[in-house]
C-alpha positions in Angstrom: -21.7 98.1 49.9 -22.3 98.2 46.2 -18.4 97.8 45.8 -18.3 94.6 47.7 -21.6 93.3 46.1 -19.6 94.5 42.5 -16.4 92.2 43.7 -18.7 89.5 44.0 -20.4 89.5 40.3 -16.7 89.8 38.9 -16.1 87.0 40.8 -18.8 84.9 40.4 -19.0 86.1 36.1 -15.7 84.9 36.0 -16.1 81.1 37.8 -18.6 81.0 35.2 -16.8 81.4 32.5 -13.8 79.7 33.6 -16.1 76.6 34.5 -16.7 74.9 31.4 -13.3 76.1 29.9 -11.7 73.9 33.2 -14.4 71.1 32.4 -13.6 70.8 28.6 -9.7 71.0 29.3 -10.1 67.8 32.2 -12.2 66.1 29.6 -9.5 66.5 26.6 -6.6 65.1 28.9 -9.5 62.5 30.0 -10.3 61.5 25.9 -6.3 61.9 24.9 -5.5 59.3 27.8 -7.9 57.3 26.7 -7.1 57.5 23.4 -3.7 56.1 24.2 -5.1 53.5 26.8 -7.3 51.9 24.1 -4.7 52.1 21.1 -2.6 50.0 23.5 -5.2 47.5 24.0 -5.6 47.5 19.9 -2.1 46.8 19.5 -2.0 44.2 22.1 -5.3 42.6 20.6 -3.4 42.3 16.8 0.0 40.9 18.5 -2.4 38.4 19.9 -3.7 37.5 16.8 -0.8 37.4 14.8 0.4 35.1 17.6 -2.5 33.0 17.3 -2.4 32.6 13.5 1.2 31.9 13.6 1.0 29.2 15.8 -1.5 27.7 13.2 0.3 28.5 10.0 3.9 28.0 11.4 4.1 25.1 13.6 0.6 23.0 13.5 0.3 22.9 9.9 3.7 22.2 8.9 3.9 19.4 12.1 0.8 17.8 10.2 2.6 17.9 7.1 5.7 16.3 8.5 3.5 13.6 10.3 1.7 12.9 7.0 5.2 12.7 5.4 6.8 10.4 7.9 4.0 7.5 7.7 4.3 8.3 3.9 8.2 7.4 4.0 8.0 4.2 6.1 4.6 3.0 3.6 6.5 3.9 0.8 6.6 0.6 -1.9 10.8 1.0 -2.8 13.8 2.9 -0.9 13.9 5.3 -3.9 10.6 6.9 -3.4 11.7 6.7 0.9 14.6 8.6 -0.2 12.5 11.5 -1.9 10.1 11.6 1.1 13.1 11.5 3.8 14.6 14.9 1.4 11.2 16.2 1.8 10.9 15.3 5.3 14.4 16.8 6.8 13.5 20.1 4.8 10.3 20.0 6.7 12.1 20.0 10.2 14.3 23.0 9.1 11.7 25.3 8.1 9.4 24.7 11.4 13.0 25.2 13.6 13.6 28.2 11.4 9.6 29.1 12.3 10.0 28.2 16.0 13.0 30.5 16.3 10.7 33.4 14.6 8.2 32.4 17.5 10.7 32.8 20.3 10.9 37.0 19.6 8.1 38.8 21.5 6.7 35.9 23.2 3.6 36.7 25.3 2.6 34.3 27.0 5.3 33.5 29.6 3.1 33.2 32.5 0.6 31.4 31.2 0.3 27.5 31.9 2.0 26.9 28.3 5.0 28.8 27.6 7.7 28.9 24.6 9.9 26.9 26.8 7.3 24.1 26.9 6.8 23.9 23.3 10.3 24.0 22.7 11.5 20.9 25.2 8.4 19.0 23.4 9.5 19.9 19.4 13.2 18.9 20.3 11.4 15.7 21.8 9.2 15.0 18.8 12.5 16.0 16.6 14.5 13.4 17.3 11.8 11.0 17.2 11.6 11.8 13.4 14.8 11.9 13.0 15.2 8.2 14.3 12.2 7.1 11.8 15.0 8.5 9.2 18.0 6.5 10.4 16.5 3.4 10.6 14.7 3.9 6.8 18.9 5.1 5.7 19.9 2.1 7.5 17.6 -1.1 5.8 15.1 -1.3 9.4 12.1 -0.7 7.5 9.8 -2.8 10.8 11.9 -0.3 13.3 11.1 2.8 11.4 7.7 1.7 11.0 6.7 1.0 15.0 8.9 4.1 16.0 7.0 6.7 13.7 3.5 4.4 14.7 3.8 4.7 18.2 6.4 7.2 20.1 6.6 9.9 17.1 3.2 10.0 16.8 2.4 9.8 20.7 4.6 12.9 20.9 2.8 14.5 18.0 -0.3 14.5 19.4 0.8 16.0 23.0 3.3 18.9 21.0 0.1 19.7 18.8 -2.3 19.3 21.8 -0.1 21.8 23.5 0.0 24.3 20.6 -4.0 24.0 20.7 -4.3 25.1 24.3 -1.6 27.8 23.4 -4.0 29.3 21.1 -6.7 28.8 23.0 -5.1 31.0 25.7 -3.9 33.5 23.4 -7.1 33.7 22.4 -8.5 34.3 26.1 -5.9 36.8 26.5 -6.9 38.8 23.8 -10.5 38.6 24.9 -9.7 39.5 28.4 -7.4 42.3 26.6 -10.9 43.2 25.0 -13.0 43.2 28.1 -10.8 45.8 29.6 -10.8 48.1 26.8 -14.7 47.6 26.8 -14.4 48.7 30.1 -12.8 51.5 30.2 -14.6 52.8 27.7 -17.7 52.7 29.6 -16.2 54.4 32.2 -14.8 57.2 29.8 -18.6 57.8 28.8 -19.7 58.0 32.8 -17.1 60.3 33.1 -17.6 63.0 30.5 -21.6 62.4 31.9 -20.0 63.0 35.6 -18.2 66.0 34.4 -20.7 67.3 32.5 -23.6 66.8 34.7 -21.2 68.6 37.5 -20.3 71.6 35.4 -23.9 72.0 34.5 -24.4 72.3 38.9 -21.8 74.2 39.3 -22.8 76.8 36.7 -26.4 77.3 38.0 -24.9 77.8 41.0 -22.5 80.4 40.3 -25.8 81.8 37.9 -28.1 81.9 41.0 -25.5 83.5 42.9 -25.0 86.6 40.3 -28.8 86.4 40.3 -29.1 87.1 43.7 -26.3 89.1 43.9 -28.2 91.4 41.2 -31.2 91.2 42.3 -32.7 90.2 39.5 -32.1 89.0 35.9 -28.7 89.9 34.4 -31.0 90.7 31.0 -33.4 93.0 33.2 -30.9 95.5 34.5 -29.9 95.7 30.7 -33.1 96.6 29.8 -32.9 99.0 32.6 -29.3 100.5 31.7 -31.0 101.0 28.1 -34.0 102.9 29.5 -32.0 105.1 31.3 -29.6 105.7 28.6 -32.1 107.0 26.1 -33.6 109.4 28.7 -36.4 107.2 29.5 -37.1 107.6 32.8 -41.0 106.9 33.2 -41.0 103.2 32.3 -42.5 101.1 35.0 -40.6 98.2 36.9 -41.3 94.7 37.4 -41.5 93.9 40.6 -41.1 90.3 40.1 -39.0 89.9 42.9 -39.6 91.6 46.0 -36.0 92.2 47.4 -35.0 95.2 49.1 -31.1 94.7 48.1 -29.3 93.8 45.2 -28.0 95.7 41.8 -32.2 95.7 41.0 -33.4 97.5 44.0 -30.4 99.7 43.6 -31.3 101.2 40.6 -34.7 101.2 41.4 -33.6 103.4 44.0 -31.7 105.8 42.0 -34.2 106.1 39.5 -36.7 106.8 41.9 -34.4 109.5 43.6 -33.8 110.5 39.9 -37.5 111.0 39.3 -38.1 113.0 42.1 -35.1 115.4 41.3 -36.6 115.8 38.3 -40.0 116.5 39.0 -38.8 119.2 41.5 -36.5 121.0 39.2 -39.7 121.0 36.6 -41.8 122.6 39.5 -38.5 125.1 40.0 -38.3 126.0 36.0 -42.4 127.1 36.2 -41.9 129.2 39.5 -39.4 130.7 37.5 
């Protein structure tokens, strides 16, 4: 019986060590996962802005510059100072294609209401709008250049730069959304390590009450006992905190009582003799 009750405290001593070991081992893959999860969410939340402050510095900016520099070339006061601005202006158009181009690597947003494709249809639009303000400056048509580049060109600016505004705006949402997630998740990493923790605490007592009742009594109280009976003390008194009749406890009660009585009768057998 004590052999099967013995099986039971090596079991039971070992799910309680083995317990938080498992616990700390789920929650490391839990945190390295995580880890990962939210440096994913980081990269994805700098793309976004890098997106969003391209769009600004790359295309909006230089599209107001080359709008400012159109109405500059057909106001101009001789065709000498035209010709400067038109240099200026076709240089202008080369560096945002050259930016657009840049634009078109790693683009995000294709299923989103505005897409590369979009912008692209309305730049080549808005393009060749300017570059008609151009021709008609080259070619003497100073009235033509001045109502193309006062109504179409900048009709078409203002829908291209209106549609690079709600770009942003969504890249923007994106990255919030992106952020939201992230935010999320790492709520639920802190429920979790509570969840886990919380459950290997249970578990623990359990496995603790279980020895305990197994033993009879306190694991620290059958050491003091052990000690005792090491040393030859075998007069100490017990504490009958617990009143079980089985267990490690009441079993070496029992042989210490048996042990007591053995003694006492080879004392009485030492003064016959």
């Amino acid at each position: 019986m004590f052999g099967i009750k013995n099986k039971k405290i090596k079991t039971n001593l070992s799910l309680l060590t083995l317990v938080p070991s498992a616990a700390f081992i789920i929650f490391e893959i839990w945190v390295i996962l995580t880890v990962n999860s939210f440096l994913d969410i980081q990269e994805q939340i700098y793309k976004t802005g890098d997106k969003v402050r391209a769009i600004s510095t790359d295309l909006i900016n230089p599209l107001n510059q080359l709008r400012e520099k159109s109405m500059s070339m057909v106001m101009a006061p001789d065709d000498n100072f035209r010709k400067e601005i038109s240099k200026d202006f076709l240089l202008t158009i080369q560096i945002i294609e050259k930016n657009i181009d840049s634009l078109k690597k790693g683009n995000d947003f294709k299923n989103t209401e505005v897409n590369m494709n979009n912008i692209l249809q309305m730049w080549e639009q808005y393009r060749k709008l300017c570059e008609l303000t151009v021709k008609y400056i080259e070619n003497g048509y100073r009235e033509a250049a001045f109502i193309n580049a006062s109504t179409a060109e900048r009709e078409q600016f203002k829908a291209l730069t209106d549609k690079l505004e709600l770009w942003q705006k969504q890249a923007v949402e994106k990255a919030l959304e992106t952020y939201s997630k992230g935010s999320q998740k790492g709520s639920n990493t802190f429920l979790f390590t509570i969840l886990i923790g919380f459950s290997a605490l249970m578990l623990m007592l359990f496995l603790y009450s279980g020895i305990k009742r197994l033993l009879g009594a306190e694991p620290w109280e059958l050491s003091d006992i052990a000690n005792h009976i090491a040393n030859g003390e075998i007069e100490f008194q017990f504490r009958d905190k617990q009143k079980q009749d089985t267990g490690v406890y009441s079993d070496m009660k029992k042989w210490l009582k048996t042990w007591k009585i053995k003694s006492w009768q080879q004392s009485l057998l030492h003064q016959v003799i």
